[in-house]
PDBQT receptor file of N, H, CA, C and O in Angstrom, charges set to zero:
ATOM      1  N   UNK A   1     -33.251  -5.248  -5.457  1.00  0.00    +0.000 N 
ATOM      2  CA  UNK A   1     -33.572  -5.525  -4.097  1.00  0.00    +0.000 C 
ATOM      3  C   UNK A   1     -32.392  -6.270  -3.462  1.00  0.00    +0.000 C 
ATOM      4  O   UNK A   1     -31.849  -7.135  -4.150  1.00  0.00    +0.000 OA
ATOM      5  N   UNK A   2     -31.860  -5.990  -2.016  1.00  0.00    +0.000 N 
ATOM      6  H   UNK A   2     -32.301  -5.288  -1.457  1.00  0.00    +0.000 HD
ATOM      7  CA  UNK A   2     -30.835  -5.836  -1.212  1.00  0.00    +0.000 C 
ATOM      8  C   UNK A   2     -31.091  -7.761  -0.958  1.00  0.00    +0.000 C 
ATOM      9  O   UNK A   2     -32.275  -8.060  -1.114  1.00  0.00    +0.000 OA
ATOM     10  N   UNK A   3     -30.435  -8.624  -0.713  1.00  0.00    +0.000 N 
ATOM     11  H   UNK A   3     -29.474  -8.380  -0.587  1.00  0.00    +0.000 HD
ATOM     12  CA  UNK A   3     -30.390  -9.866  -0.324  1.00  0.00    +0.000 C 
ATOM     13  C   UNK A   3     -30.646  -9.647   0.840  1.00  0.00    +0.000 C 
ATOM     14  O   UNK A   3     -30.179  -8.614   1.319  1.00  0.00    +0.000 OA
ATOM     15  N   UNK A   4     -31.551 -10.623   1.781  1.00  0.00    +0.000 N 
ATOM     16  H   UNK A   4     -31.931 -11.463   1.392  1.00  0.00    +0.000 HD
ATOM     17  CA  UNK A   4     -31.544 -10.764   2.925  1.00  0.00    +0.000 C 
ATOM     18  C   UNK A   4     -29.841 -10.882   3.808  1.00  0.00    +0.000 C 
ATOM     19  O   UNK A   4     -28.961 -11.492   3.201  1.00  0.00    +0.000 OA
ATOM     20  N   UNK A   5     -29.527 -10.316   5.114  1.00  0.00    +0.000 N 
ATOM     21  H   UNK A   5     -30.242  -9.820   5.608  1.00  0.00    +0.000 HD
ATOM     22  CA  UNK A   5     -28.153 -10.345   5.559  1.00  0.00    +0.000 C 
ATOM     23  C   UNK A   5     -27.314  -9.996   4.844  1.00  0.00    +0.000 C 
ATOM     24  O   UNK A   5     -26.316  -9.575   5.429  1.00  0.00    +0.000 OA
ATOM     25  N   UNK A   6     -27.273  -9.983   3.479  1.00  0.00    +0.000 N 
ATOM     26  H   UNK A   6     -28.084 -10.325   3.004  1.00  0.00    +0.000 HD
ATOM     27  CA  UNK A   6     -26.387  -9.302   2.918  1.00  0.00    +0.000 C 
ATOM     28  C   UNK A   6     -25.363  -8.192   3.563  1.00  0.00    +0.000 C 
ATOM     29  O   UNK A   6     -25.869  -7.144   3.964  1.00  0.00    +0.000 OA
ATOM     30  N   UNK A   7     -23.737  -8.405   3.696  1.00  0.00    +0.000 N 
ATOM     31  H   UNK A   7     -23.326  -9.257   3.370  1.00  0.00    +0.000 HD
ATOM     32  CA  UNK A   7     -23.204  -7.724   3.989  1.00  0.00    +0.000 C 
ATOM     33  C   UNK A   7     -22.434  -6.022   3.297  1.00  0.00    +0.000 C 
ATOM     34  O   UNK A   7     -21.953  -5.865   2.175  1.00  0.00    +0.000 OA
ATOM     35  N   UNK A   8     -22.547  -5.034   4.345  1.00  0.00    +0.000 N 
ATOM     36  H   UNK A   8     -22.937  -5.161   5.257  1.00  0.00    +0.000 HD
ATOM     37  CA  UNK A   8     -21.737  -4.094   3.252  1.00  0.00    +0.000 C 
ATOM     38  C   UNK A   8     -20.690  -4.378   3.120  1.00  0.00    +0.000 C 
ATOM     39  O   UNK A   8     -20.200  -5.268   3.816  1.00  0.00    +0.000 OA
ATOM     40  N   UNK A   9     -19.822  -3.574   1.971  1.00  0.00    +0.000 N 
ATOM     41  H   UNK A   9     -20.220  -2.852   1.406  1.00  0.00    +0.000 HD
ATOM     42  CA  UNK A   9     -18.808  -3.319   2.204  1.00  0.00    +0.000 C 
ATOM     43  C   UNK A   9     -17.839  -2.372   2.743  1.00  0.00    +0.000 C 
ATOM     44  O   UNK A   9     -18.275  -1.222   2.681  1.00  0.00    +0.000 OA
ATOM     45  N   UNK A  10     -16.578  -2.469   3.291  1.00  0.00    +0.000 N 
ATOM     46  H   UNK A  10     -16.224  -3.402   3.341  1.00  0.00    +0.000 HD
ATOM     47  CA  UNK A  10     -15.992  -1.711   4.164  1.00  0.00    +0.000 C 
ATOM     48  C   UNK A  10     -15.563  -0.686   3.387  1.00  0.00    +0.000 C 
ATOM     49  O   UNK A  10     -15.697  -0.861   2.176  1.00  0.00    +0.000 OA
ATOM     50  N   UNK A  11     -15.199   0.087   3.662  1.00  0.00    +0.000 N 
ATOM     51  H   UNK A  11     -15.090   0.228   4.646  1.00  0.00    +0.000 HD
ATOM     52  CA  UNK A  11     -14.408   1.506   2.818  1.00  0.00    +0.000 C 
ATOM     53  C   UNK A  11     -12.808   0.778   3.145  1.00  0.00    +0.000 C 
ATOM     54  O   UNK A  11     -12.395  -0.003   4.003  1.00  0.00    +0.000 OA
ATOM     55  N   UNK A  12     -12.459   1.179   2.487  1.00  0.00    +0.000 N 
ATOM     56  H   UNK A  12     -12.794   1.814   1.790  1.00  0.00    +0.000 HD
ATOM     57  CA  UNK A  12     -10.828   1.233   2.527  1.00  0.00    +0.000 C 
ATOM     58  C   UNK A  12      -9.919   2.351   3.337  1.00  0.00    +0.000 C 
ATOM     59  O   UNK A  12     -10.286   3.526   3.354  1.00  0.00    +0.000 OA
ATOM     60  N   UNK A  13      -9.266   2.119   3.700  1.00  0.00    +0.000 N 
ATOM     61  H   UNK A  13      -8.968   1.165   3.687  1.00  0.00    +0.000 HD
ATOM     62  CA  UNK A  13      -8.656   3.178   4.324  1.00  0.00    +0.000 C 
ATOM     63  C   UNK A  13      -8.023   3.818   3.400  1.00  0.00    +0.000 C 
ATOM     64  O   UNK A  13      -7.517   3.073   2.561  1.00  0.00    +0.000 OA
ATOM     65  N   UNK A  14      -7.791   5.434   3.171  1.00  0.00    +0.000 N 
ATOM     66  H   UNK A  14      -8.201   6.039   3.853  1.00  0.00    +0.000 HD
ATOM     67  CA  UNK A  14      -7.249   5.771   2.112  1.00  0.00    +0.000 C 
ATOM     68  C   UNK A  14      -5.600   5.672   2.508  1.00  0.00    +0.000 C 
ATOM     69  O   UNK A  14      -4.850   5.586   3.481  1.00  0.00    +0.000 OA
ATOM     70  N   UNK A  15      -5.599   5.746   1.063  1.00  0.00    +0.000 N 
ATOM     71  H   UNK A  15      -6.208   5.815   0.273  1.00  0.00    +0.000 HD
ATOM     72  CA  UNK A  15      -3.753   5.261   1.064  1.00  0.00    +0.000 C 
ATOM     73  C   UNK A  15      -3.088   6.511   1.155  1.00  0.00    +0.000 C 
ATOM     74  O   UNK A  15      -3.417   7.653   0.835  1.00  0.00    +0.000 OA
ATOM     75  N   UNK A  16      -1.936   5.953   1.738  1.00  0.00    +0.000 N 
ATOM     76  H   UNK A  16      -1.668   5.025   1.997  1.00  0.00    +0.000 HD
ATOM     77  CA  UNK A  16      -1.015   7.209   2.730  1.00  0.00    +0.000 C 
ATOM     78  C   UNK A  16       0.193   7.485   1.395  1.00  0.00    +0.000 C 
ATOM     79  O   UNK A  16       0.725   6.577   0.756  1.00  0.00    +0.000 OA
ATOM     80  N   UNK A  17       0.460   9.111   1.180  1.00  0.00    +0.000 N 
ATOM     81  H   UNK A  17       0.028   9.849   1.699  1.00  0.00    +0.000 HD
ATOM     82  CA  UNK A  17       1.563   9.110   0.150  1.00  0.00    +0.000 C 
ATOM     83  C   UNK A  17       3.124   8.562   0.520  1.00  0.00    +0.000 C 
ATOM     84  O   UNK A  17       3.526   8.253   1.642  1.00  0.00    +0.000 OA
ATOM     85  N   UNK A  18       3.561   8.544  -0.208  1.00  0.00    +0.000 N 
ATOM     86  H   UNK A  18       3.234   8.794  -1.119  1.00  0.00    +0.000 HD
ATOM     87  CA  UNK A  18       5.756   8.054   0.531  1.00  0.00    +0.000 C 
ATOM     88  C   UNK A  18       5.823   8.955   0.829  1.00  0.00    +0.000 C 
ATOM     89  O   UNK A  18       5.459   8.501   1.914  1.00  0.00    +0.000 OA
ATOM     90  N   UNK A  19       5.919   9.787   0.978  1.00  0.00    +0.000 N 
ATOM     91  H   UNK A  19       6.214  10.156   0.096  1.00  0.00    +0.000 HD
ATOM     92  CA  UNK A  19       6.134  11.048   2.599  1.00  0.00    +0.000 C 
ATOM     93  C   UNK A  19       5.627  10.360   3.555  1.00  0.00    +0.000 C 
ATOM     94  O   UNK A  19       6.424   9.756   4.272  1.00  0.00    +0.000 OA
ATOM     95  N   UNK A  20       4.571  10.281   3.764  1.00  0.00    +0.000 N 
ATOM     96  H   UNK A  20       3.923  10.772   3.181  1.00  0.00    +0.000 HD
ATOM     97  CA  UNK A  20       3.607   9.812   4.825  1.00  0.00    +0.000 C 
ATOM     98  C   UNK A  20       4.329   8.308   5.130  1.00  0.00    +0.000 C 
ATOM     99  O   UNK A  20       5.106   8.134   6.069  1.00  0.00    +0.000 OA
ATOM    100  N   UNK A  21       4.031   7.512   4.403  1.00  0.00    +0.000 N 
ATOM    101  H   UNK A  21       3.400   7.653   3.640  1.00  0.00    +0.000 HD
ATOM    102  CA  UNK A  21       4.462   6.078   4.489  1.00  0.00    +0.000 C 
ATOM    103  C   UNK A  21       5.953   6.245   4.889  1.00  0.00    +0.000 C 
ATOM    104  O   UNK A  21       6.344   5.156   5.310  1.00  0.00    +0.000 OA
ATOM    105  N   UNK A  22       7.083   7.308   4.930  1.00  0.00    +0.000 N 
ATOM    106  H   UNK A  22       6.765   8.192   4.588  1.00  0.00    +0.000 HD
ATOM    107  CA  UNK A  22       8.365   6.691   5.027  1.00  0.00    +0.000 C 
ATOM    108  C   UNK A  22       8.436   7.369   6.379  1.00  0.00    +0.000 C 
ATOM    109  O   UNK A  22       9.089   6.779   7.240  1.00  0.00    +0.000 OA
ATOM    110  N   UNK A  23       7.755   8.731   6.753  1.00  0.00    +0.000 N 
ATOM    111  H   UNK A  23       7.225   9.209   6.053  1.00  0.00    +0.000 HD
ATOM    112  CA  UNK A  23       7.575   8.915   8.052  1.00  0.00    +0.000 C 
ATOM    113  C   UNK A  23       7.207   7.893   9.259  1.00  0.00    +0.000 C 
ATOM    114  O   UNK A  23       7.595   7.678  10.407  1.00  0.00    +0.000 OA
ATOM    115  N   UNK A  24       6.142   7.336   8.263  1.00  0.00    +0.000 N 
ATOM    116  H   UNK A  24       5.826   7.512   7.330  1.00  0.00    +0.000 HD
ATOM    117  CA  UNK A  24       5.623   5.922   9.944  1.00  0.00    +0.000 C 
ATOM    118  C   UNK A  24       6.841   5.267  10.035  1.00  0.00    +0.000 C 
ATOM    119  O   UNK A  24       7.430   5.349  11.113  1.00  0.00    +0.000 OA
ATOM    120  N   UNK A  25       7.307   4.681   9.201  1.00  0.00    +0.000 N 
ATOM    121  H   UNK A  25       6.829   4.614   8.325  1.00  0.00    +0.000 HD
ATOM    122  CA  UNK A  25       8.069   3.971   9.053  1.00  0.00    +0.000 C 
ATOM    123  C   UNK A  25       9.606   4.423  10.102  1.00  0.00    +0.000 C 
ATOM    124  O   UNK A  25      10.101   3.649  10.921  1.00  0.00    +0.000 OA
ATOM    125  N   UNK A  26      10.045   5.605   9.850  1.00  0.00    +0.000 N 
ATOM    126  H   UNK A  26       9.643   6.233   9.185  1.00  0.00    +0.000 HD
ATOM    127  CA  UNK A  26      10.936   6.059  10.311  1.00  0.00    +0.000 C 
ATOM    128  C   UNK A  26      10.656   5.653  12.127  1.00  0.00    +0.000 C 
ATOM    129  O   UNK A  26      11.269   4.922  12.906  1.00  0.00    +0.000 OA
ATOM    130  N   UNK A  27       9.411   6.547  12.277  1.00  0.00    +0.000 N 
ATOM    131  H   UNK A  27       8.913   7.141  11.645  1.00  0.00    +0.000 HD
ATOM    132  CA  UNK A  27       8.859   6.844  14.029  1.00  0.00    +0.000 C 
ATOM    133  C   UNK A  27       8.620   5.085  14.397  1.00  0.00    +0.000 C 
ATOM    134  O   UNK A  27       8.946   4.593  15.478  1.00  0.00    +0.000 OA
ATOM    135  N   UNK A  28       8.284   4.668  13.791  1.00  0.00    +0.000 N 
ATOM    136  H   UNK A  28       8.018   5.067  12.913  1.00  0.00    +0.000 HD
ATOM    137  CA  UNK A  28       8.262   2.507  13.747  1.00  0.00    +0.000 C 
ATOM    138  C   UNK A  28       9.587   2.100  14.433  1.00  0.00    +0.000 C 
ATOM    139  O   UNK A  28       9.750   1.508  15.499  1.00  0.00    +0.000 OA
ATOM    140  N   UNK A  29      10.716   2.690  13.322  1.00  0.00    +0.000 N 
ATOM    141  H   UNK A  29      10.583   3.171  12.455  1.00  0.00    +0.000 HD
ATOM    142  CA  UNK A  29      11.880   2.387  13.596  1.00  0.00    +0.000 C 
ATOM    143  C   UNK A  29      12.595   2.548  14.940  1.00  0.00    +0.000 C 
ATOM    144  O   UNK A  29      13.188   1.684  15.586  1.00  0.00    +0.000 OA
ATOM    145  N   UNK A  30      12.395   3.931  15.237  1.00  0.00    +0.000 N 
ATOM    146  H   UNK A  30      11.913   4.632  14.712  1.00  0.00    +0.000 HD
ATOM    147  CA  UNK A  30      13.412   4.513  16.161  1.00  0.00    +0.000 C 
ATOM    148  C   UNK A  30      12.611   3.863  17.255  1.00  0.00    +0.000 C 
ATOM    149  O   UNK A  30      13.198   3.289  18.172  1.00  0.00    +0.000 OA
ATOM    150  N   UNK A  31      10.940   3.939  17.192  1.00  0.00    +0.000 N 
ATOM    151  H   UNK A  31      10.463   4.406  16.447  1.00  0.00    +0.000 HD
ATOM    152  CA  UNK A  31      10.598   2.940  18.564  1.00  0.00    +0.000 C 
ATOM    153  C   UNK A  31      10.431   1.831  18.672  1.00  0.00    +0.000 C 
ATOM    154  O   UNK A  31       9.340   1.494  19.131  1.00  0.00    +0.000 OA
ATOM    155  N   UNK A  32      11.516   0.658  18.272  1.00  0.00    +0.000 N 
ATOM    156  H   UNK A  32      12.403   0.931  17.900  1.00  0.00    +0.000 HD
ATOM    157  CA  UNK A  32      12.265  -0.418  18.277  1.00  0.00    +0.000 C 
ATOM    158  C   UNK A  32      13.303  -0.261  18.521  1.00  0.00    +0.000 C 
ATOM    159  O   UNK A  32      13.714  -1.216  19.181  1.00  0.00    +0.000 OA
ATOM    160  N   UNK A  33      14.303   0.728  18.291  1.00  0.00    +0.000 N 
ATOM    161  H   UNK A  33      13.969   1.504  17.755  1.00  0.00    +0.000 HD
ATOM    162  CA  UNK A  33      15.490   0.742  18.567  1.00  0.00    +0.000 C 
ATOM    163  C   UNK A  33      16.321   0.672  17.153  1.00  0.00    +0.000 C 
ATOM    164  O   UNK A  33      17.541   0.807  17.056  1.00  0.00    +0.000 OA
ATOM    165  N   UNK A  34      15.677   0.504  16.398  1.00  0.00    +0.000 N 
ATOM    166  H   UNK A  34      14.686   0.394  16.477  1.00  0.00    +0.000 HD
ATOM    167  CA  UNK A  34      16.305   0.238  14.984  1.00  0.00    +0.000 C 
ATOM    168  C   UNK A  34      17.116   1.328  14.763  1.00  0.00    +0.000 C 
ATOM    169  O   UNK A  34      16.755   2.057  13.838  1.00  0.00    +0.000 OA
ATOM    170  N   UNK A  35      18.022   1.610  15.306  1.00  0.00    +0.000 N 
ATOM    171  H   UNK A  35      18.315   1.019  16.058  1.00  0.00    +0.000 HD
ATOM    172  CA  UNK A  35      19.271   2.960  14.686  1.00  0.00    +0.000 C 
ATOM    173  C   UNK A  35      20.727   2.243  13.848  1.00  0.00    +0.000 C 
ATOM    174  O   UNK A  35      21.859   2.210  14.331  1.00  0.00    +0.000 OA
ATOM    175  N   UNK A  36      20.405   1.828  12.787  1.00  0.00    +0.000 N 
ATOM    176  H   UNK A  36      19.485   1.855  12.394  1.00  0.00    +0.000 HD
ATOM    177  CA  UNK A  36      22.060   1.443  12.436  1.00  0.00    +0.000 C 
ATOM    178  C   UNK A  36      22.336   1.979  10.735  1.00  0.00    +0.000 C 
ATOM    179  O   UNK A  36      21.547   2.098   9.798  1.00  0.00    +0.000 OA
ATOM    180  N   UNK A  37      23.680   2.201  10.835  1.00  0.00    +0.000 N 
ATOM    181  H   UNK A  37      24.320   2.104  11.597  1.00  0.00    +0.000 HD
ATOM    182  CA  UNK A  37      24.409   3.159   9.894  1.00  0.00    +0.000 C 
ATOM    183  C   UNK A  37      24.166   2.225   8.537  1.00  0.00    +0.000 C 
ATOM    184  O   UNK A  37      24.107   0.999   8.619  1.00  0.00    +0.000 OA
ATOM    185  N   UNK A  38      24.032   2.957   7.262  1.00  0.00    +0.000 N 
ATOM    186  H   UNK A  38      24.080   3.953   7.196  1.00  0.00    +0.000 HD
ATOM    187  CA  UNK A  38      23.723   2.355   5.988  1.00  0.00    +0.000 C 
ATOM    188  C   UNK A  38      24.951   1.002   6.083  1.00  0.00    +0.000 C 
ATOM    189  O   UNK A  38      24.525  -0.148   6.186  1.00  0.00    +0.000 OA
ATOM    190  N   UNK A  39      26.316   1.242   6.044  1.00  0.00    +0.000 N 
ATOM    191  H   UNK A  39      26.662   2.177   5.961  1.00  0.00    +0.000 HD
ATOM    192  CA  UNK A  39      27.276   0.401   5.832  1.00  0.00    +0.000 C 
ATOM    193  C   UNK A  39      26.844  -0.982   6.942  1.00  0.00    +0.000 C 
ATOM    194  O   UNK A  39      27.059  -2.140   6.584  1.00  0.00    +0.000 OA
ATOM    195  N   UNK A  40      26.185  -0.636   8.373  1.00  0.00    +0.000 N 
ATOM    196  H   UNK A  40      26.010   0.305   8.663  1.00  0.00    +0.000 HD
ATOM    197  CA  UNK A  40      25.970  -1.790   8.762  1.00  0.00    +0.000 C 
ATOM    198  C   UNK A  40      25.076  -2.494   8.195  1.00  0.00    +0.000 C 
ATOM    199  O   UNK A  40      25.173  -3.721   8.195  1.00  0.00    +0.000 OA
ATOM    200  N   UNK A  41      23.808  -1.712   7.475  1.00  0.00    +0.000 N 
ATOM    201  H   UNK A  41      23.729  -0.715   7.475  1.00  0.00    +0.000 HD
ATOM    202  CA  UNK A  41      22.566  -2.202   6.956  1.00  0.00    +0.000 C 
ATOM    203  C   UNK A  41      23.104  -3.098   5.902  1.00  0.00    +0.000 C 
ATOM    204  O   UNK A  41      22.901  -4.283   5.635  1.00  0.00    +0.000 OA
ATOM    205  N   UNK A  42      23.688  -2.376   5.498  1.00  0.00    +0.000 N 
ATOM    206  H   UNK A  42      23.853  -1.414   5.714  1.00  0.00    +0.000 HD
ATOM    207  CA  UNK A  42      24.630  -3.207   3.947  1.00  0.00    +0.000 C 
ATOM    208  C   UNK A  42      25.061  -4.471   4.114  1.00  0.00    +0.000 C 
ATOM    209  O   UNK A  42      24.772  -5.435   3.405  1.00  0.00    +0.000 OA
ATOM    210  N   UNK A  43      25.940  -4.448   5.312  1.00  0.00    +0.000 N 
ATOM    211  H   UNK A  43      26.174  -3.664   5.888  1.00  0.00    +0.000 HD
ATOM    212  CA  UNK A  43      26.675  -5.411   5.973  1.00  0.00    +0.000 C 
ATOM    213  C   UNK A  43      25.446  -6.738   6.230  1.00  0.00    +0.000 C 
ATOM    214  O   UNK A  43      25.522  -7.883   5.784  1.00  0.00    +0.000 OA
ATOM    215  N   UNK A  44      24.507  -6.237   6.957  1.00  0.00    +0.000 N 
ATOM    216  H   UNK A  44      24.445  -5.307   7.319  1.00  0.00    +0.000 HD
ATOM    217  CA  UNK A  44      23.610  -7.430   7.509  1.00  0.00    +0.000 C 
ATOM    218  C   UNK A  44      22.583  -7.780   6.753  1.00  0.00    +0.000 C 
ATOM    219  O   UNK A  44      21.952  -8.798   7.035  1.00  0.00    +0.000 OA
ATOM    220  N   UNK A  45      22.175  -6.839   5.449  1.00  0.00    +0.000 N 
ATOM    221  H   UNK A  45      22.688  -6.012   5.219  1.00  0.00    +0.000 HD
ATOM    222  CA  UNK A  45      21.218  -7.638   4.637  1.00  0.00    +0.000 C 
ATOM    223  C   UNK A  45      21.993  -8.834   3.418  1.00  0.00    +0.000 C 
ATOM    224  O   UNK A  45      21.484  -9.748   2.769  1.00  0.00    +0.000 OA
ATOM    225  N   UNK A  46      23.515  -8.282   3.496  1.00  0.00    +0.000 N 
ATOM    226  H   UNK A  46      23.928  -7.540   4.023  1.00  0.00    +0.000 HD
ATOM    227  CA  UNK A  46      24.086  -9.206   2.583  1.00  0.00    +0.000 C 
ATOM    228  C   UNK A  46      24.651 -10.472   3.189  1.00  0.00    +0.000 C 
ATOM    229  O   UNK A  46      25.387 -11.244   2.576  1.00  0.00    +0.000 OA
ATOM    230  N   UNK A  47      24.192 -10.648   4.621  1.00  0.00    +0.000 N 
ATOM    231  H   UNK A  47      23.594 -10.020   5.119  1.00  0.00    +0.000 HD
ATOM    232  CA  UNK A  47      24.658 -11.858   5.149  1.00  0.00    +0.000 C 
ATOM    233  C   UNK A  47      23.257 -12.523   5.222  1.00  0.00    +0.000 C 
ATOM    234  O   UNK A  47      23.334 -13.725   4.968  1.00  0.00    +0.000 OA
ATOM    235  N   UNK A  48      21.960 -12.081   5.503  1.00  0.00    +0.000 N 
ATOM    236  H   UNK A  48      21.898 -11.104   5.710  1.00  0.00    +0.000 HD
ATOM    237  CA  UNK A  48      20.784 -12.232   5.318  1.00  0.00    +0.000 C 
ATOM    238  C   UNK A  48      20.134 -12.749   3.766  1.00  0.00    +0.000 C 
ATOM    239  O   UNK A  48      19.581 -13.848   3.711  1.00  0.00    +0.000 OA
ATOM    240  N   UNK A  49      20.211 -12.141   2.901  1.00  0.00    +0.000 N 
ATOM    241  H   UNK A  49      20.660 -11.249   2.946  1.00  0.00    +0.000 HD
ATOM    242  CA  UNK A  49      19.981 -12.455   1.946  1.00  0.00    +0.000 C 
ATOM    243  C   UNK A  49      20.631 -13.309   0.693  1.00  0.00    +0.000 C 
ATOM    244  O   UNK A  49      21.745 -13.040   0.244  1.00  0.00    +0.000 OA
ATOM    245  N   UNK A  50      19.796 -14.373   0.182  1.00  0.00    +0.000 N 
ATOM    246  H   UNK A  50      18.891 -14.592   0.547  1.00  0.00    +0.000 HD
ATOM    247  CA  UNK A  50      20.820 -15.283  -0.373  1.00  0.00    +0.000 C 
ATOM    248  C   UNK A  50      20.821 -14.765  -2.220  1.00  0.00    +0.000 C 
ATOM    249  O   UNK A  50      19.928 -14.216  -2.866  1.00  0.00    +0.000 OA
ATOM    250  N   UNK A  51      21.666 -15.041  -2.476  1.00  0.00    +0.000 N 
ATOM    251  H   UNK A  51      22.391 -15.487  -1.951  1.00  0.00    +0.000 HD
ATOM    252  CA  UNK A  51      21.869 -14.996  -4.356  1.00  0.00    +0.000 C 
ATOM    253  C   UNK A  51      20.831 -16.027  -5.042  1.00  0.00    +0.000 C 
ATOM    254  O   UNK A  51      21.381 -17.128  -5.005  1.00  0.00    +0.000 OA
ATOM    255  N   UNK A  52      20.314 -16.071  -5.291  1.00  0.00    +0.000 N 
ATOM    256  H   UNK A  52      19.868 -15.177  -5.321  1.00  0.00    +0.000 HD
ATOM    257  CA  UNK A  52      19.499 -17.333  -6.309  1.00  0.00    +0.000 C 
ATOM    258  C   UNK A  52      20.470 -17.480  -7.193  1.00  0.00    +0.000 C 
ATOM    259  O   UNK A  52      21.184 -16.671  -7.786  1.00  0.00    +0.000 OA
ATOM    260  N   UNK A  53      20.362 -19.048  -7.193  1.00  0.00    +0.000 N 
ATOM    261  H   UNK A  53      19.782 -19.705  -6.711  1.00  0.00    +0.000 HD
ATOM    262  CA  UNK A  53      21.593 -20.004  -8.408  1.00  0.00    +0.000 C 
ATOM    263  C   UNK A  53      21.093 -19.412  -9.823  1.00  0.00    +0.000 C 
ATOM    264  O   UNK A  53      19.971 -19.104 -10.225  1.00  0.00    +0.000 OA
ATOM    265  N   UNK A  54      22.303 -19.378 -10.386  1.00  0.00    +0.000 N 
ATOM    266  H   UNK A  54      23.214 -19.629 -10.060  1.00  0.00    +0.000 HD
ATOM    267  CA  UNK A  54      21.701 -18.713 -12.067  1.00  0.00    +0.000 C 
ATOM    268  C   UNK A  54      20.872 -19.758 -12.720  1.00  0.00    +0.000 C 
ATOM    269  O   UNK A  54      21.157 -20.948 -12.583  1.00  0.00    +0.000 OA
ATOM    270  N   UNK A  55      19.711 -19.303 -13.527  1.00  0.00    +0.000 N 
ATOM    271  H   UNK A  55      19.480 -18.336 -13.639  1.00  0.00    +0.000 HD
ATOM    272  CA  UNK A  55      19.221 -20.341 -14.073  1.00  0.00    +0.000 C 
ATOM    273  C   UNK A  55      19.876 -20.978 -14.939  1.00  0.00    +0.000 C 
ATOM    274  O   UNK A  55      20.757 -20.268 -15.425  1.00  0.00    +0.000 OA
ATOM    275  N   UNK A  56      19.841 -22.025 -15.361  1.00  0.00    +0.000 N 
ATOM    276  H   UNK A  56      19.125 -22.601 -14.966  1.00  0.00    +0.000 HD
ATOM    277  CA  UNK A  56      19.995 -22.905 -16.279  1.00  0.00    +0.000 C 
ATOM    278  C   UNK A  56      19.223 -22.606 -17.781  1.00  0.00    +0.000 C 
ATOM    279  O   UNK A  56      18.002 -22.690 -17.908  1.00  0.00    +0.000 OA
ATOM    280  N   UNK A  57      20.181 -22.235 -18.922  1.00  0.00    +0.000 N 
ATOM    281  H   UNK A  57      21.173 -22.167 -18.818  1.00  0.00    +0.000 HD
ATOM    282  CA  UNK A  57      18.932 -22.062 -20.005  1.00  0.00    +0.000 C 
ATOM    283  C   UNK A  57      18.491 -23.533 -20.596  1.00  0.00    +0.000 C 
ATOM    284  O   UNK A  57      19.176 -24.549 -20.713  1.00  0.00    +0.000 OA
ATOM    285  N   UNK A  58      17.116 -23.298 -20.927  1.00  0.00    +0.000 N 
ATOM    286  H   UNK A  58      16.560 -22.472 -20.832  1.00  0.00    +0.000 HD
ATOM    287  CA  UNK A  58      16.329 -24.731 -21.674  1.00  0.00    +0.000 C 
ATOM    288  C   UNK A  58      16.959 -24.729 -22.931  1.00  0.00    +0.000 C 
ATOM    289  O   UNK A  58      17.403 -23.829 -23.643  1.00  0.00    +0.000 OA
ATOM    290  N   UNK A  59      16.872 -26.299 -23.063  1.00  0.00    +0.000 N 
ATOM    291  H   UNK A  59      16.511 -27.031 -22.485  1.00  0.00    +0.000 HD
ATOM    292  CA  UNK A  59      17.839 -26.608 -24.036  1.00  0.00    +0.000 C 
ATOM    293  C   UNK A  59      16.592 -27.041 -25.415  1.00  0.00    +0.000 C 
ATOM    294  O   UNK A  59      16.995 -27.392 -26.524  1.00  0.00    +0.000 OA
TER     295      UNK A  59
């Protein structure tokens, strides 16, 4: 027997394949304006992104 108010649950939306997923992604892009060449991408995620310090091994 069902609990009083008891809520359902939602369905999930089904999941989209990488075709699908790199398409949105693409049509996302271009309507932002996002157009830039791999070498710039290169360029600005490596000024963006930092190196993590090497760990230290335990002694």
């Amino acid at each position: 027997m069902a609990k009083a108010g008891a809520r359902k649950k939602k369905k999930a939306p089904p999941k989209l394949s990488d075709e699908e997923l790199s398409e949105r992604f693409k049509e996302a892009a271009r309507a932002i304006g996002a157009d830039i060449s791999a070498d710039q991408f290169d360029d600005l995620f490596h000024r963006v992104a930092k190196k993590k310090p090497p760990v230290k091994p335990a002694d």
